[in-house]
MINUKE-852200 format. One line per 10 residues: number of its first residue (from 1); their letters; for each residue x, y, z negated of C-alpha. Coordinates in nm, 2 decimals, padded with zeros to 4 digits, m for minus. Each point is the difference from the previous one (the first is absolute). Layout:
BEGIN
NUM> a> X/Y/Z; ...
//
This chain:
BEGIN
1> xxxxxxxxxx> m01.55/01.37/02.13; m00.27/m00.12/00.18; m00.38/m00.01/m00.17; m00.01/m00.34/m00.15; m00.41/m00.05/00.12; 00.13/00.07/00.38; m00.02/m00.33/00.22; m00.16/m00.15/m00.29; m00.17/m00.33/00.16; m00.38/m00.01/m00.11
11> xxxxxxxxxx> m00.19/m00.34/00.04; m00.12/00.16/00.34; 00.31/00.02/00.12; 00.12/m00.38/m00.10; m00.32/m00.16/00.14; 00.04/00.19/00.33; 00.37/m00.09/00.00; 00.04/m00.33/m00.10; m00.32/m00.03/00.30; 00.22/00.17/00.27
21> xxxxxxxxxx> 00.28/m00.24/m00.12; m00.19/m00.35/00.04; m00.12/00.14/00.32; 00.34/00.11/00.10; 00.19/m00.29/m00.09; 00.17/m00.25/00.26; m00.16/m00.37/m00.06; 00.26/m00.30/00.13; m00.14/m00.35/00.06; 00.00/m00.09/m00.33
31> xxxxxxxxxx> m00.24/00.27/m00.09; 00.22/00.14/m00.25; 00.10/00.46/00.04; 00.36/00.02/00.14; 00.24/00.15/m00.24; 00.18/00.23/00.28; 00.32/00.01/m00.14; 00.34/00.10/00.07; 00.17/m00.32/00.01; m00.31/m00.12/00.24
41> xxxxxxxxxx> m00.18/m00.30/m00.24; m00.35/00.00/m00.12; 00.15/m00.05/m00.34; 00.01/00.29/m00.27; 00.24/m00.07/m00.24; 00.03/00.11/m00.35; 00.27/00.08/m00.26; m00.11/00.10/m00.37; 00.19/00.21/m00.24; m00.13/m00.05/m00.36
51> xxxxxxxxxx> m00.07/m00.35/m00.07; m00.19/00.01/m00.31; m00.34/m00.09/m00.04; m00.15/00.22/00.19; 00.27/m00.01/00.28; m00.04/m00.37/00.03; m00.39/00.06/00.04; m00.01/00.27/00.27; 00.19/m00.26/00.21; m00.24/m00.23/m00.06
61> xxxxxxxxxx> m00.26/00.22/00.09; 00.23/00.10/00.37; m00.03/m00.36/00.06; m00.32/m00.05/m00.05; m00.09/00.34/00.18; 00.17/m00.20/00.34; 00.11/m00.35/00.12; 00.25/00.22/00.23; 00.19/00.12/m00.27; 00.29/m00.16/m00.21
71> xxxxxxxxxx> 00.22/00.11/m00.26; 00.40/00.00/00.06; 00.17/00.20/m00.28; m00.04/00.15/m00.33; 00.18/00.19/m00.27; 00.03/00.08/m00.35; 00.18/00.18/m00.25; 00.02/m00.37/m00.13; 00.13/m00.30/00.13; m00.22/m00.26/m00.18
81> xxxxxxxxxx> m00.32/00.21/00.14; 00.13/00.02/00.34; 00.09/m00.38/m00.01; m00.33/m00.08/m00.09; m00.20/00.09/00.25; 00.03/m00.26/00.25; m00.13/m00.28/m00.23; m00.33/00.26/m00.12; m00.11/00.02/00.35; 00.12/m00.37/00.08
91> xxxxxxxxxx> m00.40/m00.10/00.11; 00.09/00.21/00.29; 00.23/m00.28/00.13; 00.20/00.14/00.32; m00.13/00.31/00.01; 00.23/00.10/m00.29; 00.35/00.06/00.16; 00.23/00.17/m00.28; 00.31/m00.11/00.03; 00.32/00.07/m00.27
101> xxxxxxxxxx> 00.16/00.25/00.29; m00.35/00.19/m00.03; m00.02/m00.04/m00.40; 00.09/00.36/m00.10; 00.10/00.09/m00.39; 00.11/00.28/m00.17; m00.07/00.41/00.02; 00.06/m00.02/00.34; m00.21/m00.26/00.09; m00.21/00.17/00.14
111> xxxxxxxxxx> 00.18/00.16/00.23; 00.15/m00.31/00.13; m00.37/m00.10/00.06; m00.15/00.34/00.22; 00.33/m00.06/00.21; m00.08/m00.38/00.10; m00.08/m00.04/00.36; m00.25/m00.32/m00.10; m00.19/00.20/m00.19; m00.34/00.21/00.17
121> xxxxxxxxxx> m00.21/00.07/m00.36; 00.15/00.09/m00.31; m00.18/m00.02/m00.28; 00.09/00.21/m00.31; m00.13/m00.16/m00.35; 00.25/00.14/m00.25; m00.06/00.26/m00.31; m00.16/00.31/00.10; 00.29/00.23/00.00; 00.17/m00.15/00.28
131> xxxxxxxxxx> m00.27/m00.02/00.24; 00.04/00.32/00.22; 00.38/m00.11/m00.02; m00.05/m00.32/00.15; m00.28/00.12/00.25; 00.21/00.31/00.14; 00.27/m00.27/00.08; m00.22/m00.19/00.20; m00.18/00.23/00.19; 00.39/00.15/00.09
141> xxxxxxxxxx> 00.03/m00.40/00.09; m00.33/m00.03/00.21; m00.13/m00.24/m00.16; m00.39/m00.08/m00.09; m00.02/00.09/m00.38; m00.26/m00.10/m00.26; 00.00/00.18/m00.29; m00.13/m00.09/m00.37; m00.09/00.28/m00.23; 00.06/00.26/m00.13
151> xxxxxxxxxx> 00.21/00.16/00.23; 00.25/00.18/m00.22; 00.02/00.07/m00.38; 00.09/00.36/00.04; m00.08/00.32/00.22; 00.41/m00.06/00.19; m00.14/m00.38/00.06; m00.31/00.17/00.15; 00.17/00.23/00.19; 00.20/m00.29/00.16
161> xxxxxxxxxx> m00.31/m00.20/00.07; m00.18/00.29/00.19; 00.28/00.02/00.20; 00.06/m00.33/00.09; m00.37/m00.07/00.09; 00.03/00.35/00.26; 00.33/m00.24/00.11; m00.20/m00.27/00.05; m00.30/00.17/00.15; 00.26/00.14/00.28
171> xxxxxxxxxx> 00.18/m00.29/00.05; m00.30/m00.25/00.03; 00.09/m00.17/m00.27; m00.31/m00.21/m00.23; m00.06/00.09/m00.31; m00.18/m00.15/m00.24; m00.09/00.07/m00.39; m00.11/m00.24/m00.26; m00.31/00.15/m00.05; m00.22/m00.29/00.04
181> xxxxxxxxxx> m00.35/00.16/00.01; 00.03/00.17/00.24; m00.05/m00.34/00.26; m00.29/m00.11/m00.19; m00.32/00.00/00.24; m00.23/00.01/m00.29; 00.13/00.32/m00.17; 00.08/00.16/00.33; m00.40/m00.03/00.14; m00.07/00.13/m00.36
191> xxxxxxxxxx> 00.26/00.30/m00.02; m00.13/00.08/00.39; m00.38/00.04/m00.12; 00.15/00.19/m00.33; 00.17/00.25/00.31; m00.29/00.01/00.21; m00.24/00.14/m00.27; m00.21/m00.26/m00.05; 00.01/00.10/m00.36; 00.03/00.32/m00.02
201> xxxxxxxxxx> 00.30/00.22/m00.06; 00.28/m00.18/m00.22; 00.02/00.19/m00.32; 00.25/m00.20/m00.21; 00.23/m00.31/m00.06; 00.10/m00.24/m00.25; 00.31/m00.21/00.00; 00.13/m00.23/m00.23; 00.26/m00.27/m00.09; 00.00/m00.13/m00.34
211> xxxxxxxxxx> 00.17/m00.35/m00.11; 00.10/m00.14/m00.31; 00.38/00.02/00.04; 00.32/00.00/00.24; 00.27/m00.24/00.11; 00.26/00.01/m00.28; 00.30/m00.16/00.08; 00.28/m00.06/m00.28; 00.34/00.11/00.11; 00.24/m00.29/00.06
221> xxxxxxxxxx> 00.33/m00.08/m00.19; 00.24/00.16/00.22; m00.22/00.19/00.20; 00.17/00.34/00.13; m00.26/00.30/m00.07; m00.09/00.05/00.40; m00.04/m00.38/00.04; m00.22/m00.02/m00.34; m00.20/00.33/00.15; m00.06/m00.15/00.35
231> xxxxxxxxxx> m00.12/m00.36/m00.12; m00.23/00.20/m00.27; m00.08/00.31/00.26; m00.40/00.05/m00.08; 00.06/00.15/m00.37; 00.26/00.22/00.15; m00.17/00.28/00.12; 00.30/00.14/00.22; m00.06/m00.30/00.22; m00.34/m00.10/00.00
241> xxxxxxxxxx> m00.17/00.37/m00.04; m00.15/m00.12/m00.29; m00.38/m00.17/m00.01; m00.15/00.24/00.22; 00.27/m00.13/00.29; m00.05/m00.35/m00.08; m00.39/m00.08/m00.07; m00.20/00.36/m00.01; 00.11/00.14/00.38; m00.22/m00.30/00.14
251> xxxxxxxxxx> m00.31/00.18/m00.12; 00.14/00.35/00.04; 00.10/m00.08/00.34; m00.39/m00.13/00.09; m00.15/00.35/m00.16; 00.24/00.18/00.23; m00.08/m00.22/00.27; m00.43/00.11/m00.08; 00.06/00.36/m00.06; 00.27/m00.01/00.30
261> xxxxxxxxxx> 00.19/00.22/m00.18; 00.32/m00.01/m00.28; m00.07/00.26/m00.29; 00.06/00.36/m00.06; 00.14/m00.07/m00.35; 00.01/m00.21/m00.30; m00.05/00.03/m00.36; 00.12/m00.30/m00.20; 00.07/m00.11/m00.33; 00.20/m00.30/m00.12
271> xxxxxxxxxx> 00.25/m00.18/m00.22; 00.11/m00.36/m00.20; m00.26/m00.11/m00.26; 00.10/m00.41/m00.01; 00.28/m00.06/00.16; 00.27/00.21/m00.08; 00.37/m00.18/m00.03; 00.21/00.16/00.25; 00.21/m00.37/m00.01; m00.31/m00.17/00.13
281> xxxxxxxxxx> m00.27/00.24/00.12; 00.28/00.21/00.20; m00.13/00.38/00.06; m00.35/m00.03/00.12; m00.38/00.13/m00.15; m00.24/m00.26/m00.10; m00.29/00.24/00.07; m00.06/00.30/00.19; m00.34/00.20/00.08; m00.06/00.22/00.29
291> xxxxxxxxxx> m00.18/00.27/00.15; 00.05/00.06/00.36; m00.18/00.34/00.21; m00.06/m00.14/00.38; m00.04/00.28/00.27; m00.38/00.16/00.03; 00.01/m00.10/m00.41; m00.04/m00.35/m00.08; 00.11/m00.16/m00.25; 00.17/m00.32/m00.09
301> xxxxxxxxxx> 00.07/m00.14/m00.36; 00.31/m00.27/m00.01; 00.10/m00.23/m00.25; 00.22/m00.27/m00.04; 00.11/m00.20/m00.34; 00.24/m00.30/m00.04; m00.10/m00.04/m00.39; m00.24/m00.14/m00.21; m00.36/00.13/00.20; m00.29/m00.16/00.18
311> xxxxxxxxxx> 00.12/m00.10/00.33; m00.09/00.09/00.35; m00.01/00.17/00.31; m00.19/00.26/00.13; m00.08/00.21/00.37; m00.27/00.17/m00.05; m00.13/00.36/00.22; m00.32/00.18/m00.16; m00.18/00.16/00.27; m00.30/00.22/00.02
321> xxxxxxxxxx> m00.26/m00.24/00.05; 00.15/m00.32/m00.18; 00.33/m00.19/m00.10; 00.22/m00.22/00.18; 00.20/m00.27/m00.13; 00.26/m00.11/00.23; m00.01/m00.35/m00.10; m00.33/m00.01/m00.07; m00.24/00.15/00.26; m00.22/00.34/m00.01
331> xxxxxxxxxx> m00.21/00.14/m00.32; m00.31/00.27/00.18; m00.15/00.19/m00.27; m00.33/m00.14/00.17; 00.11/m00.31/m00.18; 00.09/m00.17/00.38; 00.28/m00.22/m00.03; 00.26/m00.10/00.27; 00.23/m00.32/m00.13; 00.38/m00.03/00.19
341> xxxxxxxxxx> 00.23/m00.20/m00.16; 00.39/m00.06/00.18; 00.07/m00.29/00.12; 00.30/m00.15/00.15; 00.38/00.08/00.00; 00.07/00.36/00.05; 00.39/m00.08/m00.08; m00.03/m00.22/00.33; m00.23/00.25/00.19; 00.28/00.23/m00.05
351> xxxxxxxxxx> 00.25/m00.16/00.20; m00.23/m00.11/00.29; m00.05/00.38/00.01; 00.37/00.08/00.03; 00.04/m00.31/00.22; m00.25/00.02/00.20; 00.06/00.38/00.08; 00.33/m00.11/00.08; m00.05/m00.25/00.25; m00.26/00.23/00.15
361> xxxxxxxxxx> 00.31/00.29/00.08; m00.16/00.24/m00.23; 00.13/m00.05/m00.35; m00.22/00.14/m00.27; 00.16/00.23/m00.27; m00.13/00.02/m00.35; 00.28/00.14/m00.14; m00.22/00.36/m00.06; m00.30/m00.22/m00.22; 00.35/m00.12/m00.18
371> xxxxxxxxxx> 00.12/00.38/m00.09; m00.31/00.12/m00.07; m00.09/m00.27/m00.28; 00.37/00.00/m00.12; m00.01/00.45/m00.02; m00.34/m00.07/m00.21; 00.17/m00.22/m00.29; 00.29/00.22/00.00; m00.21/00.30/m00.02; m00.14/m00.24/m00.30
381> xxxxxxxxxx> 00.31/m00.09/m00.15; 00.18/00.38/00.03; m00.31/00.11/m00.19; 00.00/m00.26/m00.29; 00.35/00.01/m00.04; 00.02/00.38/00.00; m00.32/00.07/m00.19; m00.10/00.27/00.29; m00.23/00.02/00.33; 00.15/m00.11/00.29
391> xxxxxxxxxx> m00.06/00.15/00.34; 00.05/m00.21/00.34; 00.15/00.32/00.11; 00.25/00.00/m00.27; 00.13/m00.33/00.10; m00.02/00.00/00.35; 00.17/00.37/00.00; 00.15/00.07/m00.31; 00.11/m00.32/m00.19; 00.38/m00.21/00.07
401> xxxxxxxxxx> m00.10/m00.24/m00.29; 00.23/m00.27/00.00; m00.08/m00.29/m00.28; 00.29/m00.21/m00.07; 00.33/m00.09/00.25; m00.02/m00.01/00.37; 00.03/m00.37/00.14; 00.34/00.14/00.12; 00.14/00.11/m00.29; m00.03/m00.40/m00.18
411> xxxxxxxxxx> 00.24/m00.19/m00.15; m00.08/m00.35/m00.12; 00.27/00.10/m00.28; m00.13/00.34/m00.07; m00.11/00.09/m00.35; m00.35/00.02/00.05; m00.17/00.10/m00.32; m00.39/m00.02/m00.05; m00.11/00.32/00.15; m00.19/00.18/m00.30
421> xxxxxxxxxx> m00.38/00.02/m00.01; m00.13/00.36/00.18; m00.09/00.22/m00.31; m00.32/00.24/00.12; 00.14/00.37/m00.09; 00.36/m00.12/00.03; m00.03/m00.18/00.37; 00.14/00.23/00.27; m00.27/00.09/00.28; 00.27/00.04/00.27
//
């Protein structure tokens, strides 16, 4: 198993890449960057698997990222998502070119979608279980692959997502993750002076996600327990990796991305205070508080709550000669201040990157930032769950943790029941 903070892209890295890609890029009359691909048009096209919220918004944010690019397929699980997609993105007039033939349903939707020869870019918005499913299946497809996180919900999901981003890395494939921050100019310059020293050695971290409450959904008269878990996937930790794979890995991944580095281990403790009916809250925490040890011993403290609490965000590195909030600028102990606030779309800048790398014959690959920030939150979950210390080493060496079925063993007819809430002192560490 490779080292998970090898190949790691630091903001370095992107700025002098996505310069080398502008520069490197083939211009046609129109000024727009040729899309170089193999059935010889300047048009990328998309297909999207998962179209949920979230789904439907990433291919807003494709088509926004470039007038070149149009979407031709999709595929869901569920018909009346998949259905739905054309009249959601219906202010994109012709550029939106699904047709029924291209309209993929069921568990092997998508499948039917990596195999389509109109399709370039695949993105992957479904639950977080099945991401390094869907990914390895595109990258064996060639195809461009945006990514949402997390990128699995368990070590065997990780295991399958380092491997398909070494595929892809091989192969040429682009890769990118849903970890938006990363593409924002303001926290980039800021996380470069952090890196260069300009405040001294970073010490320690903060990094938080706390919100009021969840999405909920009642199950459906009818409803088979799969269909009922997939439609109401975030409280069902199996599939989403719980709230540090939905909402927390967005700040973990920005403290890796400072200290350039994933943790040595974990300590974490956690549970269900508020919502706690398996029926309607599925399997997941509503809280959990971290310790993590960083190589060269710094520290970060992690916390996220979906109950009852003040809410908020936080990115915040304590250095030696001051403090730097991410989203707020620099703190000197001199009292100097240095404002930066982010501005813009980062969930477009995202794509142009991709996009743009692609058109320029040297596809970016982010699918190492993507493992690193998805081993950190299961490093946090293994520890809560477990009630003991967690070691990167343990799971990138050691642990075969698999959390719930494997995309290929599902049934939409299968008995299915709530998987139980992880009991610390009972929970496996396997």
């Amino acid at each position: 198993m490779s080292d998970p903070s090898a190949e790691n892209p630091t903001r370095r890295d992107v700025l002098a890449a996505s310069a080398a890609f502008g520069a490197a890029a083939v211009l046609t009359t129109s000024g727009a960057i040729r899309a170089n691909t193999p059935h010889g048009s300047d048009i990328l096209r998309i297909g999207l698997i998962g179209c949920g919220g979230r789904g439907v918004g990433a291919l807003h944010n494709a088509l926004d990222a470039d007038p070149q690019t149009v979407v031709t397929a999709v595929a869901d699980v569920f018909a009346t998502q998949a259905g739905a997609v054309a009249k959601k993105c219906e202010k994109y007039g012709d550029r939106v070119k699904i047709t029924a033939e291209r309209t993929f349903t069921g568990l092997d939707a998508y499948r039917q979608l990596v195999g389509c020869d109109e399709v370039d870019y695949v993105l992957i918005a479904t639950p977080g279980k099945f991401h390094s499913h869907f990914l390895e299946a595109a990258v064996d497809a060639r195809k461009h692959v945006f990514c949402e996180k997390p990128g699995a919900s368990d070590v065997v999901g990780l295991k399958q997502l380092l491997r398909a981003t070494e595929k892809a890395r091989q192969n040429g494939t682009g890769l990118m993750c849903g970890l938006q921050r990363r593409h924002s100019p303001e926290r980039q310059q800021l996380i470069e002076r952090l890196q260069q020293g300009e405040m001294g050695a970073m010490v320690a971290a903060s990094a938080w996600w706390n919100r009021t409450t969840w999405q909920f959904l009642p199950r459906q008269q009818g409803e088979t327990d799969l269909a009922f878990q997939l439609r109401s996937w975030r409280p069902q930790a199996w599939l989403s990796a719980d709230s540090p794979g939905t909402i927390l890995i967005h700040q973990i991944d920005v403290i890796n991305w400072a200290f350039d580095a994933v943790p040595d281990s974990v300590m974490c403790l956690g549970g269900r205070l508020v919502h706690d009916d398996p029926a309607i809250h599925g399997n997941m925490f509503d809280h959990f508080s971290a310790e993590f040890l960083y190589p060269g011993g710094r520290m970060m403290s992690a916390q996220v709550k979906t109950m009852p609490v003040d809410q908020g965000t936080k990115e915040t590195v304590y250095c030696a000669e001051g403090v730097a909030h991410i989203d707020k600028g620099l703190l000197f102990n001199d009292g100097r201040r240095v404002k930066s606030r982010p501005t813009g779309n980062d969930m477009v800048r995202e794509h142009e990157c991709l996009l743009r790398s692609v058109r320029g014959g040297a596809p970016v690959n982010y699918g190492q930032v993507l493992a690193d920030a998805t081993l950190t939150i299961l490093m946090m979950n293994l520890s809560a769950y477990s009630g003991r210390e967690v070691t990167r080493k343990f799971v990138l060496e050691e642990s075969d943790w698999r959390f719930g079925p494997s995309y290929d063993e599902l049934d939409m007819d299968m008995e299915l029941p709530i998987l139980p809430v992880p009991m610390p002192g009972q929970f496996p560490l396997v």
